[in-house]
Residue, then its C-alpha position, 0 to 999 in steps of 0.5 A: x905899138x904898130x899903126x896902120x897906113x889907115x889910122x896914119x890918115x886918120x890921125x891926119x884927118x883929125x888933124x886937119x878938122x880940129x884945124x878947121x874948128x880953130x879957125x871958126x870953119x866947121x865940119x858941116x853935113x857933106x865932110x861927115x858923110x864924106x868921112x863915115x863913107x871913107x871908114x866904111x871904106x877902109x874898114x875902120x868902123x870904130x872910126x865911123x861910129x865915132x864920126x856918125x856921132x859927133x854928126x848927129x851931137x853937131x844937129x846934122x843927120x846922115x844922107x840917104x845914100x850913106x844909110x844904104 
């Protein structure tokens, strides 16, 4: 199996909140926002969804801007 130099990043930013969780730290409503923007970004729309919501599961909710 290939996997892209985006999914490469990807399994990285995983990484690094799980990380975040472990260490009582988690995610709040900026780096969710952050983190759909950069799929959208890049492309990876399963990523977005899958992001958005575990955003909305955690009570918060997307920022006007990210909508439009």
């Amino acid at each position: 199996m290939v996997v892209s130099g985006n999914q490469r990043k990807m399994d990285k930013v995983y990484e690094l909140l799980k990380e975040m969780k472990e260490k009582g730290s988690s995610p709040d409503g900026r780096t969710y926002n952050a983190l759909i923007k950069l799929t959208i970004n890049t492309r990876m729309s399963d990523d977005a969804v899958r992001i958005y919501k575990k955003m909305i599961q955690s009570g918060f909710e997307p920022t006007t801007t990210l909508i439009t």
